[in-house]
ROTOR-935263 format. One line per field, with one value per residue (C-alpha): residue number from 1; residue in one letter; chain; z, x, y. Coordinates in steps of 0.05 Angstrom, whole numbers, plus 5000, padded with zeros to 4 digits. Last residue first. Example, Ala and Ser with C-alpha at 12.3 -4.5 7.8 and 13.67 -1.06 7.14 Angstrom:
2
fifi <- (2 / 1);
nuza <- (S / A);
kevex <- (A / A);
z <- (5143 / 5156);
x <- (5273 / 5246);
y <- (4979 / 4910);
***
This chain:
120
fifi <- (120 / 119 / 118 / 117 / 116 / 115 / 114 / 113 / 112 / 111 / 110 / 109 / 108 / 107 / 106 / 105 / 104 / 103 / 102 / 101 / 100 / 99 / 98 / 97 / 96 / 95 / 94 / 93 / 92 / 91 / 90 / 89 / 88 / 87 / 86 / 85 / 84 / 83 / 82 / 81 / 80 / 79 / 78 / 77 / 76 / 75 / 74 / 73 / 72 / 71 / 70 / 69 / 68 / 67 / 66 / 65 / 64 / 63 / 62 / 61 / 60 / 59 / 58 / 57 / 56 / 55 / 54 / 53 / 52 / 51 / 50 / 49 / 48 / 47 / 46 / 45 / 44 / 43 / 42 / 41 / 40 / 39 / 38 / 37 / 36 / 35 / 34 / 33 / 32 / 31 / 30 / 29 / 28 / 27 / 26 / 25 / 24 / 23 / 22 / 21 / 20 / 19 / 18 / 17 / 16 / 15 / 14 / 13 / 12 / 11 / 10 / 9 / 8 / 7 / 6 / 5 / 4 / 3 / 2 / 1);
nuza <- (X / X / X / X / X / X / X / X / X / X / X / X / X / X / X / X / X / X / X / X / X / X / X / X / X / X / X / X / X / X / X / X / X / X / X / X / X / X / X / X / X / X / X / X / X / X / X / X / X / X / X / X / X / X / X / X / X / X / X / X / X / X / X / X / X / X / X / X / X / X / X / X / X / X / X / X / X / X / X / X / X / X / X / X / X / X / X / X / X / X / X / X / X / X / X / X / X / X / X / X / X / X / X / X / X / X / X / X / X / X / X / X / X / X / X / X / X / X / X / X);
kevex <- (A / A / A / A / A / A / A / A / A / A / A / A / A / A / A / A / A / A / A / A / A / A / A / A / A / A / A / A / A / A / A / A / A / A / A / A / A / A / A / A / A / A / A / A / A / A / A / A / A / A / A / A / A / A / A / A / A / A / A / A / A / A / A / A / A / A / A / A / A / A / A / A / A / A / A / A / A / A / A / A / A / A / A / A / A / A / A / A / A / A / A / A / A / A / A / A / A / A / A / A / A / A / A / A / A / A / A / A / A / A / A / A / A / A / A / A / A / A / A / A);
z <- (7805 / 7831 / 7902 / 7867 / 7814 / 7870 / 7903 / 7841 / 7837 / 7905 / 7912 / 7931 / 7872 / 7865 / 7941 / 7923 / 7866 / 7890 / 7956 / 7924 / 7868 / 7921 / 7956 / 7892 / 7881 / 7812 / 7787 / 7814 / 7793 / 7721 / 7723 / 7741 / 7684 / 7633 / 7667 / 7645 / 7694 / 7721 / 7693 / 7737 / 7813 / 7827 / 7845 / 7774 / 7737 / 7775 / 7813 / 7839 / 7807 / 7770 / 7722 / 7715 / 7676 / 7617 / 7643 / 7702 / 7647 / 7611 / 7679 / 7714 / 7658 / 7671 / 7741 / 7730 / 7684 / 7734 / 7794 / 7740 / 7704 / 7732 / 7743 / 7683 / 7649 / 7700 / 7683 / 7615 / 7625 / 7666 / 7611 / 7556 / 7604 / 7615 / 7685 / 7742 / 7747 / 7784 / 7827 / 7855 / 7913 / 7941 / 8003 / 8026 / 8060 / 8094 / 8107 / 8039 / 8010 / 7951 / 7989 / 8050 / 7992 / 7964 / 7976 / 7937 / 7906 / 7871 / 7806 / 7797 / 7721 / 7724 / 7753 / 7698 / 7643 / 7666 / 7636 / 7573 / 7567 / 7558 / 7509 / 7505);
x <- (4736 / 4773 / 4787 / 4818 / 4861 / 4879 / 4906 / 4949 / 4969 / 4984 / 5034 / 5015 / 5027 / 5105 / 5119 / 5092 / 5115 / 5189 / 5187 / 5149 / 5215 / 5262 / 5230 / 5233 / 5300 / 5329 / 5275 / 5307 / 5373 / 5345 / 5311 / 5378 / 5407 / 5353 / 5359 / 5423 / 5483 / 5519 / 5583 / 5637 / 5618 / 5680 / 5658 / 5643 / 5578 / 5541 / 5466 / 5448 / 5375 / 5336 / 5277 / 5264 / 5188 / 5219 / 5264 / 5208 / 5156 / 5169 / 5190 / 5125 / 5079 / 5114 / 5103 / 5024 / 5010 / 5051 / 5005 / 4945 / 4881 / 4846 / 4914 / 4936 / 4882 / 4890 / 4965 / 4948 / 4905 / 4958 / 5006 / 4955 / 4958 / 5028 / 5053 / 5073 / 5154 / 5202 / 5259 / 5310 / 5349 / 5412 / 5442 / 5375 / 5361 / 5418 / 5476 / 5477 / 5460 / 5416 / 5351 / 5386 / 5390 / 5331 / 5296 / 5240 / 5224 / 5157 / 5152 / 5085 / 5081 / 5053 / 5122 / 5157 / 5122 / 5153 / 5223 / 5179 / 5160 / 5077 / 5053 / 4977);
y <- (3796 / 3869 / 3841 / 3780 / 3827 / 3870 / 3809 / 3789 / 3862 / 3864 / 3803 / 3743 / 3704 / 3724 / 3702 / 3635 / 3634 / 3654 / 3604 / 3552 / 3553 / 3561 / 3498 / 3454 / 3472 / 3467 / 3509 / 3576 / 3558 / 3546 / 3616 / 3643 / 3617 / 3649 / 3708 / 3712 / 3718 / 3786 / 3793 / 3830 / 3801 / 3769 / 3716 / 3687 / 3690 / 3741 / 3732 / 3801 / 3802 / 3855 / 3855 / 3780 / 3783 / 3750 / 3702 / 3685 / 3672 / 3602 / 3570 / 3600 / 3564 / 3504 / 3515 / 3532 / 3474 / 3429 / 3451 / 3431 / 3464 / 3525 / 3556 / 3544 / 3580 / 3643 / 3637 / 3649 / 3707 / 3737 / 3722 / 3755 / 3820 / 3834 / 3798 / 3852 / 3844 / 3804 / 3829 / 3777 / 3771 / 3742 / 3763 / 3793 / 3720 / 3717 / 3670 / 3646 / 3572 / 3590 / 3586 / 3623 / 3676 / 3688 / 3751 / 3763 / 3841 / 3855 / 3890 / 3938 / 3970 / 4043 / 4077 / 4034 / 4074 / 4136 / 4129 / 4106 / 4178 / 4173 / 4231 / 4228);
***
């Protein structure tokens, strides 16, 4: 079977957070930031860390959000002409302990975690 990697994204769930009263904005859909459905072994992973420690799961989180960060509106300058890395907008979202409950928490409860529970 043919699968057109333009279609491949239909199969993979993402989940949209809106962030921006957590980043000092007026509104929350200011500032947002769209995270994809974890690949298998990362799931499997987070299941591990889960079992183990709150800090196992952050640090697990920190490692994952650059990779998993599909879209975001977070630019370098005001401006708006270079959008940052994922890597930097990972570091805002750890630099607050409540933005970072907010986006796991948010992240977590999203269908395909609570698929996963219904499934198990």
């Amino acid at each position: 079977m043919f699968i057109k990697s333009k279609n491949y994204g239909n199969c993979v769930q993402k989940v949209k957070i809106e962030i921006g009263t957590n980043v000092g904005l007026e509104s929350a859909d200011e500032a947002y930031i769209v995270l994809k459905e974890l690949p298998t072994i990362e799931m499997l992973k987070l299941k591990e860390a889960s079992e183990k420690s709150e800090n196992e799961i952050l640090t697990l989180f920190k490692e994952l959000i650059p990779l998993i960060l599909i879209e975001h509106n977070f630019y370098e300058d005001e401006k708006a002409q270079k959008k940052m890395s994922n890597k930097d907008v990972t570091s805002i979202i750890f630099d607050s302990l409540d933005l970072t409950v907010k986006v796991v928490d948010e992240y977590t409860k999203a269908s395909f975690f609570t698929r996963a529970e219904k499934i198990a």
